[in-house]
N, CA, C and O of each residue as an XYZ file, in Angstrom:
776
protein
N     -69.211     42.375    -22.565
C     -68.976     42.494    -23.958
C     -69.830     41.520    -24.763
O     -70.599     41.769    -25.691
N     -69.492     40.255    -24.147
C     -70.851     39.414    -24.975
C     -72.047     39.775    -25.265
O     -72.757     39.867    -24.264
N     -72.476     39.979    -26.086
C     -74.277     40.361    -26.053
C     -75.126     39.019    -26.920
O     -74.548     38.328    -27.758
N     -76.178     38.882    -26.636
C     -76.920     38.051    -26.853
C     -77.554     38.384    -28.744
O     -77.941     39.535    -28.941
N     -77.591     37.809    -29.454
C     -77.647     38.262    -31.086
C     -79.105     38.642    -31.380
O     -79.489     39.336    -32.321
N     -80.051     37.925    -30.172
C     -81.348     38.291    -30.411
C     -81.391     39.696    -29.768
O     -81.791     40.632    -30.460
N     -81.142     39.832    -28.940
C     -81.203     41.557    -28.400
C     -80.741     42.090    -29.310
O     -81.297     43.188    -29.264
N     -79.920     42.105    -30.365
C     -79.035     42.773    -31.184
C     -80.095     43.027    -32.542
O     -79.959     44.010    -33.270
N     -80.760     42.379    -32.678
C     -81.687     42.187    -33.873
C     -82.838     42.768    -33.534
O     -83.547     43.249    -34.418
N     -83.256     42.826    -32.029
C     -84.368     43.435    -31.943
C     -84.088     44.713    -31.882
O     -84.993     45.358    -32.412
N     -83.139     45.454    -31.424
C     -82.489     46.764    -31.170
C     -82.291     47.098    -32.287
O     -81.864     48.248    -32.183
N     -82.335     46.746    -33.661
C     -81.531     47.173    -34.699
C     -83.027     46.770    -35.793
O     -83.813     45.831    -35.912
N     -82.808     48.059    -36.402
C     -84.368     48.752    -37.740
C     -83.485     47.589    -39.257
O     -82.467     47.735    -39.933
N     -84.286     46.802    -39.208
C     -83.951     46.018    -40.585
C     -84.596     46.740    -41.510
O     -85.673     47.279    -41.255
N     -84.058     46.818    -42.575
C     -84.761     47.185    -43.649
C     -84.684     46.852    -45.168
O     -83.673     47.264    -45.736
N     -85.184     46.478    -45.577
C     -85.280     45.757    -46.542
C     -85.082     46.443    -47.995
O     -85.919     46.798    -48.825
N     -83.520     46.507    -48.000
C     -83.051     47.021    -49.104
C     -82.630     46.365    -50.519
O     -81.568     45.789    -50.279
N     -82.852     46.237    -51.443
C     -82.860     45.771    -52.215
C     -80.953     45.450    -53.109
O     -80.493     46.536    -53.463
N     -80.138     44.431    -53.387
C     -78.906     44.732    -54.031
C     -78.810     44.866    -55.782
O     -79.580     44.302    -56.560
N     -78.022     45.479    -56.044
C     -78.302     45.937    -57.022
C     -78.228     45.161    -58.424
O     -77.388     44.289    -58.647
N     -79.050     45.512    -59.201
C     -79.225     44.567    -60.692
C     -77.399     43.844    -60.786
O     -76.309     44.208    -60.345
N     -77.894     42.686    -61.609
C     -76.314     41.732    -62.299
C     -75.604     41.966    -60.735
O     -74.472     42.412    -60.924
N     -75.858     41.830    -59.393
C     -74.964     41.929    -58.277
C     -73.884     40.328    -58.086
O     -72.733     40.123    -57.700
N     -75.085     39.403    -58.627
C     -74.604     38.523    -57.899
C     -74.002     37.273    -59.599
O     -73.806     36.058    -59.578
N     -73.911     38.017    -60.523
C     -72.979     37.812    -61.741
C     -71.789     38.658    -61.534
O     -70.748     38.090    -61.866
N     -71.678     39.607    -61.174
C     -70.280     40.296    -60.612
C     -69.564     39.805    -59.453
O     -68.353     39.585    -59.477
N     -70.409     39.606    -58.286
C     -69.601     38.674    -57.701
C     -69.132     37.273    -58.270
O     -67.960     36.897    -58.247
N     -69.887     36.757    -58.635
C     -69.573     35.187    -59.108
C     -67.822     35.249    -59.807
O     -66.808     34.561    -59.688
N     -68.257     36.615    -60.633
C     -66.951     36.905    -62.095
C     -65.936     36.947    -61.111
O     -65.089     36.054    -61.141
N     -65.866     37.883    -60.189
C     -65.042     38.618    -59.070
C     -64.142     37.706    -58.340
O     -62.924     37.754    -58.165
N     -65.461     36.470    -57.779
C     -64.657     35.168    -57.154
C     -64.378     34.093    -58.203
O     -64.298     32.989    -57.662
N     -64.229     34.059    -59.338
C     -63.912     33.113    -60.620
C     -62.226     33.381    -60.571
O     -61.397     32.486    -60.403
N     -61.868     35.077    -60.789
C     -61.424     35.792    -61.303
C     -60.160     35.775    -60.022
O     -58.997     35.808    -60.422
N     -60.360     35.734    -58.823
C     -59.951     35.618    -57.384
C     -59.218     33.662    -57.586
O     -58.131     33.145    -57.845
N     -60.130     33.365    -57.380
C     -59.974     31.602    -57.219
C     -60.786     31.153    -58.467
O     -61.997     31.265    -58.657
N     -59.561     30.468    -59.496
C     -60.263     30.057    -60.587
C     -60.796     28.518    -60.240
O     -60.371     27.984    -59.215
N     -61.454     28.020    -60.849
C     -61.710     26.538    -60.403
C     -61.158     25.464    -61.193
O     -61.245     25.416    -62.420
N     -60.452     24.397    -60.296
C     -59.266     23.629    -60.438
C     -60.005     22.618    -61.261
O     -61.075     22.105    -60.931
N     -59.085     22.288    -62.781
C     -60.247     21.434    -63.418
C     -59.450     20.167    -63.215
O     -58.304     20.107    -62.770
N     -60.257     19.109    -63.623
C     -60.318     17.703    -62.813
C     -58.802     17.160    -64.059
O     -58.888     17.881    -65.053
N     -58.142     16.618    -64.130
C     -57.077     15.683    -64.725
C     -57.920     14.760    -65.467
O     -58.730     14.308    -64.657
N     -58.128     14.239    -66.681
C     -58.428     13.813    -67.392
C     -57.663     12.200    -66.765
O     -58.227     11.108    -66.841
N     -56.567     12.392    -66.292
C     -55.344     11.073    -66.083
C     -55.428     10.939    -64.985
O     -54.270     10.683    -64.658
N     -56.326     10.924    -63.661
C     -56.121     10.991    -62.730
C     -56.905      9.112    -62.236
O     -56.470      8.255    -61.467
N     -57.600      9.130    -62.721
C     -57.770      7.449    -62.587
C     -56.752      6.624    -63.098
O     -56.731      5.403    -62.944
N     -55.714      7.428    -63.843
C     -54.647      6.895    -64.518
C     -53.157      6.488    -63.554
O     -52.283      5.624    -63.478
N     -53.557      7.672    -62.975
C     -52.273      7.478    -61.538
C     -52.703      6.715    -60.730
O     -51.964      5.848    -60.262
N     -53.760      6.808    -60.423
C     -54.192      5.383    -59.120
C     -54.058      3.936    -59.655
O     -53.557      2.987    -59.052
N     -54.687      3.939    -61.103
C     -53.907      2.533    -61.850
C     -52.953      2.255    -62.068
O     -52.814      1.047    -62.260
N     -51.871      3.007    -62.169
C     -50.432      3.059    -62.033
C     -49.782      3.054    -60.662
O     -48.565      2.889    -60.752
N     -50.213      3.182    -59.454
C     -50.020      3.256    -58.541
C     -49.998      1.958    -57.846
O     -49.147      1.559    -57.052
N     -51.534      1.088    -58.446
C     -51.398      0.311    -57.822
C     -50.850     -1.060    -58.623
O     -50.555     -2.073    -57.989
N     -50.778     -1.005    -59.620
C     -49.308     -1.951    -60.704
C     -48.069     -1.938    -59.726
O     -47.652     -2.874    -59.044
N     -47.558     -0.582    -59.826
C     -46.377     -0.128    -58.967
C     -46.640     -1.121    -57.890
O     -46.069     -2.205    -58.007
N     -47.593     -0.883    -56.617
C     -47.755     -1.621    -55.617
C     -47.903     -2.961    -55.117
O     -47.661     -3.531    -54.053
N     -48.485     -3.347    -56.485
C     -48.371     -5.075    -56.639
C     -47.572     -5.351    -56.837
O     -47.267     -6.360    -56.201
N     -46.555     -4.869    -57.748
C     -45.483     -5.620    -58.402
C     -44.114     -5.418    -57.242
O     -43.081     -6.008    -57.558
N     -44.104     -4.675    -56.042
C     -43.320     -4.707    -55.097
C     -43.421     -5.297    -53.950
O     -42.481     -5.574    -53.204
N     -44.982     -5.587    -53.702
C     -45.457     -6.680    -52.993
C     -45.146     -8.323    -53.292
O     -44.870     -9.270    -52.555
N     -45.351     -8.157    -54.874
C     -44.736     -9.901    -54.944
C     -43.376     -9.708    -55.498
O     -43.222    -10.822    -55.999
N     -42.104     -8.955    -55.797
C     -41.375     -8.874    -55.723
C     -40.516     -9.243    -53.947
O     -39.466     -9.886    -53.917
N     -41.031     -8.834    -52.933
C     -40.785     -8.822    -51.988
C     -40.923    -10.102    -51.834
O     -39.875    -10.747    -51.811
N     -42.202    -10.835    -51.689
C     -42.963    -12.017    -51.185
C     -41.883    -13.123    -52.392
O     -41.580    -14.294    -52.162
N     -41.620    -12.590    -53.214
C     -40.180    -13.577    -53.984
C     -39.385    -13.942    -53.149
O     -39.113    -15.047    -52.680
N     -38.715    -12.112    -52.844
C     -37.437    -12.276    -52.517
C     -37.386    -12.947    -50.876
O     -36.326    -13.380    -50.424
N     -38.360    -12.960    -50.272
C     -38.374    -13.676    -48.435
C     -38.913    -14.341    -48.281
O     -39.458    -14.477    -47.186
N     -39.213    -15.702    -49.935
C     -39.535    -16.628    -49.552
C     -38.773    -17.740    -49.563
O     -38.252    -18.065    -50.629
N     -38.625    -18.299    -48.730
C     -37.476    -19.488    -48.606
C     -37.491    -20.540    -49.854
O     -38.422    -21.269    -50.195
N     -36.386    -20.432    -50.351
C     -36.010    -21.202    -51.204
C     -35.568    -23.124    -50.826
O     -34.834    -23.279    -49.849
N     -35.841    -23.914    -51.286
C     -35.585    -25.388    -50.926
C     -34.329    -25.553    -52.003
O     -34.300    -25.349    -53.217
N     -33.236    -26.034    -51.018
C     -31.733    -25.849    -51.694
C     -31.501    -27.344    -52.356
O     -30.403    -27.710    -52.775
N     -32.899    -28.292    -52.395
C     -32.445    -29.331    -53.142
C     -32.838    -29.304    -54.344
O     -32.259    -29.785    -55.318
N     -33.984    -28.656    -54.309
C     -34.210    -28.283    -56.240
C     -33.658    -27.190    -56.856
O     -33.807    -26.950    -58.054
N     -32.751    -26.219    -55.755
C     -32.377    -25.281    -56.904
C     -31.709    -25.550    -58.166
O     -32.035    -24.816    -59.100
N     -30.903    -26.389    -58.371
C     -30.489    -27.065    -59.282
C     -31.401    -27.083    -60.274
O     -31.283    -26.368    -61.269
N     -33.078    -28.477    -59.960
C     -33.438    -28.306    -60.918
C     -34.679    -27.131    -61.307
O     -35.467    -27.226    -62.248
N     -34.622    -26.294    -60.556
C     -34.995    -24.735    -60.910
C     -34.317    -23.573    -61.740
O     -34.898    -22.817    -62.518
N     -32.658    -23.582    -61.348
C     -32.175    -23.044    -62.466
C     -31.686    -24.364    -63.727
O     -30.716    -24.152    -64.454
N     -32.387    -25.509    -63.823
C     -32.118    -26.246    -65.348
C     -33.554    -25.967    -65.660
O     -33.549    -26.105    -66.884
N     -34.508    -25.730    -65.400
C     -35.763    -25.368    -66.079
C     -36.088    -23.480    -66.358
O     -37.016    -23.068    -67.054
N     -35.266    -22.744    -65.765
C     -35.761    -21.501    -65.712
C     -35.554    -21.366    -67.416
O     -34.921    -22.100    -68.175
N     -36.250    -20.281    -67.665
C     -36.475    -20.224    -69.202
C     -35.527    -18.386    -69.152
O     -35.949    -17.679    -68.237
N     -35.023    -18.095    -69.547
C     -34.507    -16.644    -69.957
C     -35.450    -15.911    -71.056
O     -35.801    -16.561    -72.041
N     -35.799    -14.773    -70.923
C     -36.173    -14.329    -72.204
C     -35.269    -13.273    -72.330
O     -34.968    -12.401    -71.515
N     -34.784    -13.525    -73.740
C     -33.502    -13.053    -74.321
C     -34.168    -12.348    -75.612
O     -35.007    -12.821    -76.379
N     -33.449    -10.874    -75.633
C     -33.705    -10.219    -76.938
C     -33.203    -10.624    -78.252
O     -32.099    -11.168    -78.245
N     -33.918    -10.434    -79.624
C     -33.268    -10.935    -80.648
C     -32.692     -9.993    -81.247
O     -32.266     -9.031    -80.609
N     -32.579    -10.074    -82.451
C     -31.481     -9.218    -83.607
C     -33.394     -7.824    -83.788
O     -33.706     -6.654    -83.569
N     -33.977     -9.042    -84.277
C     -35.232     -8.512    -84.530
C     -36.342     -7.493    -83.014
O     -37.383     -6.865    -83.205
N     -35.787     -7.640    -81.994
C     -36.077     -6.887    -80.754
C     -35.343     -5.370    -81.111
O     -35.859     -4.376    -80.600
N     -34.208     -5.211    -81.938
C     -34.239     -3.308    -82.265
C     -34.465     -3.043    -83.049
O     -34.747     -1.844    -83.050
N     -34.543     -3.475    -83.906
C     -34.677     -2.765    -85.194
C     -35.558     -3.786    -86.365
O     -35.157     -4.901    -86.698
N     -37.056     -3.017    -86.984
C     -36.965     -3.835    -88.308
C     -36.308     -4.259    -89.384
O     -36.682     -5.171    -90.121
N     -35.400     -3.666    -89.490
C     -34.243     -4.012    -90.490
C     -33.153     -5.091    -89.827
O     -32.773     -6.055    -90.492
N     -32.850     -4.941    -88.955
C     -32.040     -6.055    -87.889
C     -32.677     -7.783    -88.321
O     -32.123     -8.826    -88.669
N     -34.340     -7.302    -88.030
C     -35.081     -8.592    -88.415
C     -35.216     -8.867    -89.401
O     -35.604    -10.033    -89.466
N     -35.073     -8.275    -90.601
C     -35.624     -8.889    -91.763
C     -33.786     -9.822    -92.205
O     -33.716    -10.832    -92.905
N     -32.531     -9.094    -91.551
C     -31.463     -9.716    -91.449
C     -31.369    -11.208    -90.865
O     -30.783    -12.147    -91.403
N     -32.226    -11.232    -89.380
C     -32.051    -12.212    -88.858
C     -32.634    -14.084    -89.289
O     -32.306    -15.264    -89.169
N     -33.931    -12.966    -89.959
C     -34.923    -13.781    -90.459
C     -34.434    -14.681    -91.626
O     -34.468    -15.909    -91.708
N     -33.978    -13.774    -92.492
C     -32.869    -14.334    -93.737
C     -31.763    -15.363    -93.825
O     -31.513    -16.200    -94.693
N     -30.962    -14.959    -92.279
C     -30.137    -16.216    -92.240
C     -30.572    -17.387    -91.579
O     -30.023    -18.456    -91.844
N     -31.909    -17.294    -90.373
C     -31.854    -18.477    -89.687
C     -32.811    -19.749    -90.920
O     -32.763    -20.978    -90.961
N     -33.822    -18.458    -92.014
C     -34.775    -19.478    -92.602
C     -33.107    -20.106    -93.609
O     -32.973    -21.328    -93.686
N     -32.395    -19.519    -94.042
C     -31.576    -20.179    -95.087
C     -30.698    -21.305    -94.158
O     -30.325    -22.347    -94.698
N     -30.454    -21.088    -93.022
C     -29.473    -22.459    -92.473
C     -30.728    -23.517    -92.457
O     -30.488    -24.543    -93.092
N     -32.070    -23.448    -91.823
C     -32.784    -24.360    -91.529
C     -33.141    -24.648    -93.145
O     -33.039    -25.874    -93.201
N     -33.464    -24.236    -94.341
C     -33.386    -24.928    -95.270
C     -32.199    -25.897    -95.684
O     -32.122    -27.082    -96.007
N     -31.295    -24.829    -95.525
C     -29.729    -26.190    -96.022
C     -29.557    -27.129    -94.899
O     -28.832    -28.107    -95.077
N     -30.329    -26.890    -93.388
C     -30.412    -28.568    -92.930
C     -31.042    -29.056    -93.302
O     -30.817    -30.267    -93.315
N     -32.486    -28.522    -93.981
C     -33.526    -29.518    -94.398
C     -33.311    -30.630    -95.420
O     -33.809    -31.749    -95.548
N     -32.106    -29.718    -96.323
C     -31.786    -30.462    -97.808
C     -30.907    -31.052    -97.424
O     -30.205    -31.183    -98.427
N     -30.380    -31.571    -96.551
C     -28.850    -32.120    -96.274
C     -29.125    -33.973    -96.032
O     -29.979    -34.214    -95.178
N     -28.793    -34.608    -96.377
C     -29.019    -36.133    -96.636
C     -27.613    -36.666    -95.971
O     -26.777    -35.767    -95.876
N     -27.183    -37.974    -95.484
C     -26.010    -38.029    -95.301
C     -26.366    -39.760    -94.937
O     -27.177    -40.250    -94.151
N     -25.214    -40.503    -96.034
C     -25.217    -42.084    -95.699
C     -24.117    -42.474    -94.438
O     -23.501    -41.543    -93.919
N     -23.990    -43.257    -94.173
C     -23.399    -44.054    -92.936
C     -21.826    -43.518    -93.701
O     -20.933    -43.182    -92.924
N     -21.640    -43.479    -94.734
C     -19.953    -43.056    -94.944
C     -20.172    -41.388    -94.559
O     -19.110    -40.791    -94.385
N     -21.019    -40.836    -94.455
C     -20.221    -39.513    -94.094
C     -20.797    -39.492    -92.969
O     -20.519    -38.326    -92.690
N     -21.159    -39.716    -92.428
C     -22.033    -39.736    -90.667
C     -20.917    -38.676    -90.164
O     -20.997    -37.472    -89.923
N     -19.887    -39.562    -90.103
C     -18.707    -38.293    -89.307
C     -18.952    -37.038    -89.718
O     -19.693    -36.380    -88.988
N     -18.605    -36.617    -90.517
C     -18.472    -35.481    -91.648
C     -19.467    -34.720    -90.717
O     -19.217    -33.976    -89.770
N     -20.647    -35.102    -91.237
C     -22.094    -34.801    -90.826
C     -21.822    -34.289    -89.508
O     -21.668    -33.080    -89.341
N     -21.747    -35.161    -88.502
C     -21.832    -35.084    -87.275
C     -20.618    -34.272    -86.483
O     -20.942    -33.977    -85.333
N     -19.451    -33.906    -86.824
C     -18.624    -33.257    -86.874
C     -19.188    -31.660    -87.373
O     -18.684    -30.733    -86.740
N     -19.908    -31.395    -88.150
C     -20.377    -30.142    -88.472
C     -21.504    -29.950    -87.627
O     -21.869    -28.775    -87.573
N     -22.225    -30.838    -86.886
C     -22.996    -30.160    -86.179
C     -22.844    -30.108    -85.056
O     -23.674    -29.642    -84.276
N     -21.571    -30.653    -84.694
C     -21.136    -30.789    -82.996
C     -20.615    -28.986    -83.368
O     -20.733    -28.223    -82.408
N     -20.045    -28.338    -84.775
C     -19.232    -27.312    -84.479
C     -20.645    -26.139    -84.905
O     -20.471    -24.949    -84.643
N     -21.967    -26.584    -85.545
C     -22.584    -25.896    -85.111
C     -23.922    -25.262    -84.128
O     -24.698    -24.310    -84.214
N     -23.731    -26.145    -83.382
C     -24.089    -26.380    -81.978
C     -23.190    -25.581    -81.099
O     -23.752    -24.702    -80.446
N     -21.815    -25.724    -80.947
C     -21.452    -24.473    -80.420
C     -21.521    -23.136    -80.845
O     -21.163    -22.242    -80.078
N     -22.078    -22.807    -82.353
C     -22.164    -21.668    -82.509
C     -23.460    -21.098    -82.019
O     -23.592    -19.949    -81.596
N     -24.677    -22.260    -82.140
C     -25.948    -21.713    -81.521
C     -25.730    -21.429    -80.242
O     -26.211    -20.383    -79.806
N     -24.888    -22.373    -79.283
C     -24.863    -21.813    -77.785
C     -24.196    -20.276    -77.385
O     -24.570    -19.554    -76.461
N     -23.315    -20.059    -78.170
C     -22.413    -18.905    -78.522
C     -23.908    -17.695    -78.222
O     -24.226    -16.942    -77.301
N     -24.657    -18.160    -79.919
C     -25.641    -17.266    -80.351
C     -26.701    -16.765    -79.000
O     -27.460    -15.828    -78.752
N     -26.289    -17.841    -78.429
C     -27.164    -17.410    -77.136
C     -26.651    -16.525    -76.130
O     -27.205    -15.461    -75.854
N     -25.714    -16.896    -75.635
C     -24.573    -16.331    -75.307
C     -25.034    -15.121    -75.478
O     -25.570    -14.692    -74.456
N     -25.039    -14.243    -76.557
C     -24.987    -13.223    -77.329
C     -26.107    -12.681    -77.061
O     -26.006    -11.459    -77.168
N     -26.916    -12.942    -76.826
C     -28.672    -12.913    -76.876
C     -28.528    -12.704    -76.116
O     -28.645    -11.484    -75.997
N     -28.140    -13.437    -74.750
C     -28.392    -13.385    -73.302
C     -27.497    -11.538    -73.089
O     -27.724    -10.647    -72.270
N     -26.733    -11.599    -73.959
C     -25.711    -10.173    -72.986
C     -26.310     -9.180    -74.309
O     -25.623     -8.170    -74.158
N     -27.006     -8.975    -75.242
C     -27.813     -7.985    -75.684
C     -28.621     -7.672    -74.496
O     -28.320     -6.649    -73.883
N     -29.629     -8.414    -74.062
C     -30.929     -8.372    -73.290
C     -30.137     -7.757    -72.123
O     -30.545     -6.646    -71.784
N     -29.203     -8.193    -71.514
C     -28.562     -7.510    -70.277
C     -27.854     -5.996    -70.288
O     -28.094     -5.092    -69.488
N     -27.069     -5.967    -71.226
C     -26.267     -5.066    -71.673
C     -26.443     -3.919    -72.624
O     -25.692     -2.979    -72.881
N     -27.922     -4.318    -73.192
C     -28.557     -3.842    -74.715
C     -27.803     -3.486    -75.596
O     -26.587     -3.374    -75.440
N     -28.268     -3.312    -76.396
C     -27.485     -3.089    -77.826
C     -26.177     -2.644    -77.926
O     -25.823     -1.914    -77.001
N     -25.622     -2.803    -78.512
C     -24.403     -2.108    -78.716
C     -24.047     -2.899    -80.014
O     -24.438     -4.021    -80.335
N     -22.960     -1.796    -80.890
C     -22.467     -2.298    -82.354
C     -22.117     -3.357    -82.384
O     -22.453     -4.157    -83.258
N     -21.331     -3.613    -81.400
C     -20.013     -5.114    -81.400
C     -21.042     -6.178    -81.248
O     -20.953     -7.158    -81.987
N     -22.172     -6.093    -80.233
C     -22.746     -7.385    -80.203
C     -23.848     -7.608    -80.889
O     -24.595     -8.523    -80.543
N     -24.198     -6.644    -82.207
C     -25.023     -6.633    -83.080
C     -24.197     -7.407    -83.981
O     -24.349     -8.520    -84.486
N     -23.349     -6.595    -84.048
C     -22.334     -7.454    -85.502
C     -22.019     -8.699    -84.969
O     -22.410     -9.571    -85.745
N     -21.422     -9.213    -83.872
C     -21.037    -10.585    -83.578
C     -22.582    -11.230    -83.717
O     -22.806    -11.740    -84.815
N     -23.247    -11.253    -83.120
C     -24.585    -12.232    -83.720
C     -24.902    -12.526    -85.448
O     -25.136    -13.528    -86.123
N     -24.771    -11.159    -85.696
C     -25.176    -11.355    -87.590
C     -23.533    -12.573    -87.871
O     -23.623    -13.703    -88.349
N     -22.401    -12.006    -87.484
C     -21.347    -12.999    -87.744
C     -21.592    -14.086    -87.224
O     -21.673    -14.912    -88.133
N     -21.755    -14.544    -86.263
C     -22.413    -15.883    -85.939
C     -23.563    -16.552    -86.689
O     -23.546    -17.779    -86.799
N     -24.679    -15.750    -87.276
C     -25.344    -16.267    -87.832
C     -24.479    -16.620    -90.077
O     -24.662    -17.523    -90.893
N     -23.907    -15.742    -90.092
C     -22.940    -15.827    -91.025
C     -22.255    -17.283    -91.166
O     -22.591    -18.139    -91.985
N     -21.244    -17.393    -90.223
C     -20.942    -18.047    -90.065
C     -21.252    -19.759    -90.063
O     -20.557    -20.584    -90.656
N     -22.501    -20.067    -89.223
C     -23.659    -21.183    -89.371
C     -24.032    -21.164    -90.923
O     -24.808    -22.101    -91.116
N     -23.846    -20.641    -91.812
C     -24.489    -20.532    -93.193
C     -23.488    -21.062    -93.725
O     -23.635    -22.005    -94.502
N     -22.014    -20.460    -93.350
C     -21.039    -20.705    -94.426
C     -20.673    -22.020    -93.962
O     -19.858    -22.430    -94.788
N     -20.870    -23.010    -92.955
C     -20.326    -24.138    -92.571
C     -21.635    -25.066    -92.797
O     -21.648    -26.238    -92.421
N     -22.609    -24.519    -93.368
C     -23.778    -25.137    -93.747
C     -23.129    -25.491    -95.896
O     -23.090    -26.591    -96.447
N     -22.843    -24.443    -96.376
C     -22.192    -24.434    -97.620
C     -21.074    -25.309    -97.813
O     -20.760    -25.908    -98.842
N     -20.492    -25.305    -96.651
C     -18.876    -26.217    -97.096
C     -19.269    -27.529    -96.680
O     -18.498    -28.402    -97.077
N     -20.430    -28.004    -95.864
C     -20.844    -29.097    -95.748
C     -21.580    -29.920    -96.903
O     -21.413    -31.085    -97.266
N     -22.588    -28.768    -97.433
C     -23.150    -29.273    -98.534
C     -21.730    -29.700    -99.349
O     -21.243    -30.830    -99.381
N     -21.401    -28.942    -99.753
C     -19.953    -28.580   -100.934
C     -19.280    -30.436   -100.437
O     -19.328    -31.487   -101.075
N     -18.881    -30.211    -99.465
C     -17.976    -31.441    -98.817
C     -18.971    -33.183    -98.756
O     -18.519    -34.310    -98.553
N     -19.869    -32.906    -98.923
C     -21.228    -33.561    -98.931
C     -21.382    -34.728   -100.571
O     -21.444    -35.938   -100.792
N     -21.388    -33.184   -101.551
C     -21.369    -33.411   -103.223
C     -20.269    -33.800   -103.749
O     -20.238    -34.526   -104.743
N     -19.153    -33.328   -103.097
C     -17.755    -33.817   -103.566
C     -17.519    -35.605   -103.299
O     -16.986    -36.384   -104.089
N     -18.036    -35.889   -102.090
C     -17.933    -37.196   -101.678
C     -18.947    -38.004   -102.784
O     -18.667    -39.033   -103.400
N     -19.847    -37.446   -102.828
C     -20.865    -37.987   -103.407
C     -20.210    -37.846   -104.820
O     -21.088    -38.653   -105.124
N     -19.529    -37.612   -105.980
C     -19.251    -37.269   -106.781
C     -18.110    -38.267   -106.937
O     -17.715    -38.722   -108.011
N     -17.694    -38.514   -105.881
C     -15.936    -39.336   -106.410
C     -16.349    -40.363   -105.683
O     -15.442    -41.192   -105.604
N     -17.325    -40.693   -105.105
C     -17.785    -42.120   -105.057
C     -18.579    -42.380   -106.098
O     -18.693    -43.598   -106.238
N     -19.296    -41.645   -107.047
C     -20.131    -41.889   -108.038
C     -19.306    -42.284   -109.310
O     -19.662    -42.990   -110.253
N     -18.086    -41.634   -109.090
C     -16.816    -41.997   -110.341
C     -16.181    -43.482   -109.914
O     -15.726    -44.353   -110.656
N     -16.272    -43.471   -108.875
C     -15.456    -44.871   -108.127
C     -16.863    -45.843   -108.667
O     -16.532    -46.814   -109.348
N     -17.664    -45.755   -108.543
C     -18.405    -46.821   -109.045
C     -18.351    -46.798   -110.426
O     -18.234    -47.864   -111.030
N     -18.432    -45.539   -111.136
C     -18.383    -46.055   -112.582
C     -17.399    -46.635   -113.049
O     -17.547    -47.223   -114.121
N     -16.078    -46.646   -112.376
C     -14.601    -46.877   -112.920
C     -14.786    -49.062   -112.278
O     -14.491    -50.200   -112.645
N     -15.233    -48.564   -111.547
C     -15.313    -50.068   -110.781
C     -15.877    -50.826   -111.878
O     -15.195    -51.664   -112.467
N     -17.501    -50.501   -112.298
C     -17.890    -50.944   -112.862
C     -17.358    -50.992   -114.610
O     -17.676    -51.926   -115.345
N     -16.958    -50.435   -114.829
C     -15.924    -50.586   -116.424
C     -15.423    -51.515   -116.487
O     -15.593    -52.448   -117.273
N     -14.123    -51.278   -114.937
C     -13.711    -53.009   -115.221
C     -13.884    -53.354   -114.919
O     -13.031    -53.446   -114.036
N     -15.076    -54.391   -114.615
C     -15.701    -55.470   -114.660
C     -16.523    -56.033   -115.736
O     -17.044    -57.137   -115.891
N     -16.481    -54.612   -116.662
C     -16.871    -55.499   -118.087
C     -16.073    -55.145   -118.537
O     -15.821    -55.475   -119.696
């Protein structure tokens, strides 16, 4: 059954027939038309760059997590770790132009705030109570960023920041009043003495 291809060619009258006009534009159309041709992804260098982000970032995720930790500085590793915590101003522009409003108005009414050795307490008593409200505020920050948004802990931050304002006001207020009836105590002092 095998036969040799040159015997086959010599046995056999070639003839040199010609195919017919536009033959080989009809085929071309025919196999276009059959198997269209697969066009290239515009994004496809885009997935391999994404691929390999993906791949790094699970490589040193890993190389984190199985690397031995030294249990005498953890301590001072979590007192230096830094959190990044979302603000009021992290959802919304309007959130920020809120947030922005109360923290520049408390840091002005500390700026203006003066206080002599008679009210030191006073003074210092309002900022021991607003010092816990900034830690609070953090507090708050820290479980937005974890928890994200939600109404209650939108509104408790703006109230916290509320709050720091209005104990910034009753300080001033409590501040001028002192200052006011010691300013009468001297004038009355001084009367009688002339």
């Amino acid at each position: 059954m095998a036969q040799d291809i040159r015997a086959l060619f010599k046995n056999d009258k070639i003839t040199n027939e010609k195919m017919p006009e536009n033959h080989q534009e009809r085929f071309l159309e025919k196999l276009e038309a059959a198997l269209p041709e697969a066009k290239q992804s515009k994004f496809g260098w885009l997935g391999i760059a994404a691929s390999l982000v993906v791949l790094l970032g699970l490589s040193f995720g890993a190389f984190k997590y199985f690397q031995p930790q030294d249990q005498g500085n953890s301590q001072e590793i979590a007192a230096t770790k830094i959190v990044d915590t979302k603000s009021l101003g992290d959802i919304s522009p309007g959130l920020k132009k809120v947030e922005d409003y109360y923290l520049a108005s408390i840091n002005s009414e500390l700026s203006k705030m003066t206080y002599i050795p008679e009210t030191k307490a006073l003074f210092d008593g309002y900022l021991i109570q607003l010092n816990a409200l900034d830690k609070e505020y953090q507090k708050l920050s820290l479980e937005l960023t974890e928890s994200g948004p939600s109404e209650l802990t939108v509104n408790a931050l703006i109230d916290n920041l509320k709050l720091r304002l209005n104990l910034l006001y009753r300080l001033r207020s409590q501040l001028q009043e002192f200052n006011t009836s010691d300013a009468h105590a001297d004038e009355v002092s001084q009367s009688e003495q002339i």
